[in-house]
N, C-alpha and C positions, 0 to 999 in steps of 0.2 A: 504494500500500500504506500503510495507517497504521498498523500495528503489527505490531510481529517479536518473535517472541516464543522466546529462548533457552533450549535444556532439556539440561543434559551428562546421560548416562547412565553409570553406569561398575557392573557385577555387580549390578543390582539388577533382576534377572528377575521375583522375588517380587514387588516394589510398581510397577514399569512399569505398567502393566494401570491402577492407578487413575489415575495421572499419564493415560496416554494419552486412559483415558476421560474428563477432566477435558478437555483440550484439546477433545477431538468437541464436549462440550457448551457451549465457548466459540468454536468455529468462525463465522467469520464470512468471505464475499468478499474481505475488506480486510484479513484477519489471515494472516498467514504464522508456520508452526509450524517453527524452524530444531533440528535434535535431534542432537546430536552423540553418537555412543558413543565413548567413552574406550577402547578398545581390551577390551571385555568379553571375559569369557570365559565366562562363564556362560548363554549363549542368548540374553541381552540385547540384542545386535546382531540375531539373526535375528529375535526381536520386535517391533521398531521397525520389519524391515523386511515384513515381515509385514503390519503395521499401516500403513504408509504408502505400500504398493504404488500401491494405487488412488484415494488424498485427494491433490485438490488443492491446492495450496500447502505442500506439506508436502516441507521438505529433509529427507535424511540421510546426515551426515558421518559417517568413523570412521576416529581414529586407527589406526596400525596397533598402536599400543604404546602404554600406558597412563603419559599425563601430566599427570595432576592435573588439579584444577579451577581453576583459574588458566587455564593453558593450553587447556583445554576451551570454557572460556567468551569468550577470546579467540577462537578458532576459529570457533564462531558468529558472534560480533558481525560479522567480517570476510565475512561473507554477509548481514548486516541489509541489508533495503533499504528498512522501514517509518520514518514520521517521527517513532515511537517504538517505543522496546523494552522490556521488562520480563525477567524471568528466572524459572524456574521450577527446582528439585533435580527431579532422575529419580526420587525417592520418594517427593516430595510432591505436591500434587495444588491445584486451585482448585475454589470451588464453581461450580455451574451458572451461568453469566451474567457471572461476576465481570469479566472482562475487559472487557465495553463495559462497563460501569459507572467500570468504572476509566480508561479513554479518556476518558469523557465526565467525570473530574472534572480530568484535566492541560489538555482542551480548555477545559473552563468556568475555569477558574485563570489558564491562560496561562502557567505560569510554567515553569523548565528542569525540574524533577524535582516527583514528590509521596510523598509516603511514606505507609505505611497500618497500622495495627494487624495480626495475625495470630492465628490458632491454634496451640496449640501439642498434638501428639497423640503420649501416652508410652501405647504398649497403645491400653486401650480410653476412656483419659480424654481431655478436651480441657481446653485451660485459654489461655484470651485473655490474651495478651500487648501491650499499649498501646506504640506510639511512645512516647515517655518527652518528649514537648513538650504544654501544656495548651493551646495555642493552635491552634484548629482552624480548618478551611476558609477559609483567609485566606491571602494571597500572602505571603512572610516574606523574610528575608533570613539562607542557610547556614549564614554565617558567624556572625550573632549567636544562633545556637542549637547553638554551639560551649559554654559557656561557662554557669551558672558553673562552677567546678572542686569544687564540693564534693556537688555533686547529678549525679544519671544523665540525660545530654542526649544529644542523635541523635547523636552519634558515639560514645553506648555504645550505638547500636541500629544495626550493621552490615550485617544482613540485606539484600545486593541485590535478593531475590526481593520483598522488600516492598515495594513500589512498581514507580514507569512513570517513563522518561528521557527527556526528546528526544534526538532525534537531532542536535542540535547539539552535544552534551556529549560524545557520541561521537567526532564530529568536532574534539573541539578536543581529544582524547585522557585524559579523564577517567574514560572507562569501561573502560579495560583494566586488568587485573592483574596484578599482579609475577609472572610463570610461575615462579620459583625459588622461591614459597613456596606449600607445601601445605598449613599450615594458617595460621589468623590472616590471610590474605589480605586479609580483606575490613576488618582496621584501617586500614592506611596509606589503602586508596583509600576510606574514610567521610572520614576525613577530609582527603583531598584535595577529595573531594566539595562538602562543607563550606565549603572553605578558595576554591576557586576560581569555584562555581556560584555563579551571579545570583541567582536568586529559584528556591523554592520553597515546597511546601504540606503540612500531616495532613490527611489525613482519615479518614474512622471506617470503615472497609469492611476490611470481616473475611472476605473469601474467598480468605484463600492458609494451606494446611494445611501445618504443618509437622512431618514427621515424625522423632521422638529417637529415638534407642537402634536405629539400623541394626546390627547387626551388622557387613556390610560399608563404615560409615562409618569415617573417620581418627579421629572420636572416641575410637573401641570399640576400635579396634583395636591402640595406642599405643605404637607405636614409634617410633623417633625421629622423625618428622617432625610429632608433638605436638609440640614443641621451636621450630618457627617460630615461634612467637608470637616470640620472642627476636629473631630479625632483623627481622621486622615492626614490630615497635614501636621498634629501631634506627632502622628506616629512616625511620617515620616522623618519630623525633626531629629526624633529618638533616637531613629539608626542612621542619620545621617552622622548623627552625634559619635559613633562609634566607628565612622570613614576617615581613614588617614589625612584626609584632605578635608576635614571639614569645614576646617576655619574657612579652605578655600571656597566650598559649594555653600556653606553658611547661607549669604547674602541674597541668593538666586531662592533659596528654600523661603528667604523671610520674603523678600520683594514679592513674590508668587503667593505665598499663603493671605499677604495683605490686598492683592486685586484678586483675588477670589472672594474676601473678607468684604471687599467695596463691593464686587459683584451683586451679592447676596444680601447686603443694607441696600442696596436703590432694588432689588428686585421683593422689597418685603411688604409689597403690599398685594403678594401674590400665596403668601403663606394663610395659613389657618389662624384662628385668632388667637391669641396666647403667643403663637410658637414666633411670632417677630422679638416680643420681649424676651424669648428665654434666648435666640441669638443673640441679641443685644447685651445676655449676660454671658453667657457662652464666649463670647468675641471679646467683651472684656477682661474674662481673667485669662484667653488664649495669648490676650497681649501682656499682659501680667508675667504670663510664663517666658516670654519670647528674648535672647537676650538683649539687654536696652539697648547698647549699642548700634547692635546691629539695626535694631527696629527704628531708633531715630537718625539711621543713613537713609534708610530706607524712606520713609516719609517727608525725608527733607529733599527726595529725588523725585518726588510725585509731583504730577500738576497740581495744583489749589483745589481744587473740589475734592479728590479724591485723598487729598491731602487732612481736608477741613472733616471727612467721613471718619477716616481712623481717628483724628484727634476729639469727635465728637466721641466714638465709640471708648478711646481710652478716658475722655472723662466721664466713664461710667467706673471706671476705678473704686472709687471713692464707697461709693453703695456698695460694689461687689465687698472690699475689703472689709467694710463696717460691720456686713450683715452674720 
């Protein structure tokens, strides 16, 4: 087998249909389609199996009870048996072919992972989204496209579905994710990715669709478990903490954690009710923890509004410490 290819489904009845059909038309002898359902309720489970009755190489898994995409995606992996894997969301879709195109550029490469540009489709628009590296089809090294800390580099491009992994990355435990965290997941492991893979590659191949504004996505729907980014970017700090270079990648983990931080204050009047103030206390003792230094480089490098957001946010200080 030389490619496995992971797809969690969780209520998304409505877009299944295009994802499915996307897999038919990259169906290949050597490709194996692993499809987990997250414990759907919505007919999503009986569609998949519907659909994989009678195609071969085609697993499906399903939770009985729905746990995140973290946990979904681990679930699969632990069935890969291809010498590479890739990921696909249950809403999004590939175009005709993409898949050996994509085999055939980690093959021509050689290296552990490759990452790839995408689309991106809100409604009826599309709009290509570039890996955030200028150095294209060329063997690289993870760790030095960490960095610098003042520009957007592959560890502000987390998307696992964008790209192809060996299977030795797997194996050395790189590709699993924190199941406790439901959203923000995919920070800590970019840049674990980053931090401990060999060699990788960009390249320009624009056939993975990705679809905004689900309804049934944790984006839309913003209850408390928007609020992970919080532990994720803890946790990453954690083991960054324990990287020979820290002092060096420090800067880039603080500057990153604080515009996800802004992100998440201008998007909170999309949250449930409650769960804005408990970020708002959340984000205060995360800057608490953060160290100062670094934290007041970092804000003193921001533009004025998003500047004026953290410094709103750390004068909540004052409450958190009292209480």
């Amino acid at each position: 087998m030389k490619l496995s290819v992971v797809v969690p489904f969780y209520n998304v009845r409505a877009y299944a249909p295009d994802a499915l059909r996307s897999l038919a038309a990259n169906a290949r002898s050597d490709f194996e389609f692993i499809l987990v359902d997250d414990g759907s309720t919505d007919g999503t489970s009986e569609l998949l199996e519907s659909w994989g009755r009678d195609r071969p190489r085609v697993r499906l898994i399903r939770h009985e009870r729905n746990r995140g995409i973290s946990a979904t995606r681990n679930t699969g992996m632990a069935e890969v048996g291809g010498r590479y894997l890739t990921f696909l969301d249950g809403d999004d879709w590939f175009a005709p072919g993409y898949l050996p195109r994509l085999l055939d550029a980690i093959e021509g490469f050689g290296c552990d992972f490759v990452r790839t540009d995408h689309v991106r489709c809100t409604g009826s628009s599309r709009e290509i989204h570039r890996a955030p590296e200028a150095r294209r089809d060329e063997v690289l090294s993870p760790r030095e496209s960490i960095l610098p800390a003042d520009r957007s580099t592959m560890v502000d491009y987390p998307y696992s579905w964008a790209g192809i992994y060996h299977r030795r990355l797997l194996d050395g435990g790189l590709l699993h994710f924190d199941e406790d965290l439901h959203t923000a997941e995919d920070r800590p492991w970019i840049w674990r990715l980053h931090r401990h893979a060999g060699t990788y590659a960009v390249t320009g191949l624009r056939g993975v669709f990705y679809r905004r504004a689900v309804a049934t996505s944790l984006t839309q729907i913003g209850d408390v478990r928007q609020l992970d980014f919080v532990p994720a970017f803890d946790r990453l700090l954690k083991e960054l903490a324990e990287d020979p270079e820290a002092e060096l990648l420090l800067p880039k983990a603080v500057r990153t954690y604080l515009a996800v931080m802004v992100h998440h204050r201008r998007n909170a009047d999309r949250l449930q009710r409650g769960v804005a103030r408990t970020m708002r206390t959340l984000c205060a003792d995360a800057l608490r923890r953060l160290p100062q230094d670094h934290l007041d480089e970092a804000v003193a490098a921001m533009d004025s509004d998003r500047a004026a957001t953290i410094r709103r946010l750390r004068g909540g200080l004052t409450a958190v410490v009292a209480r």
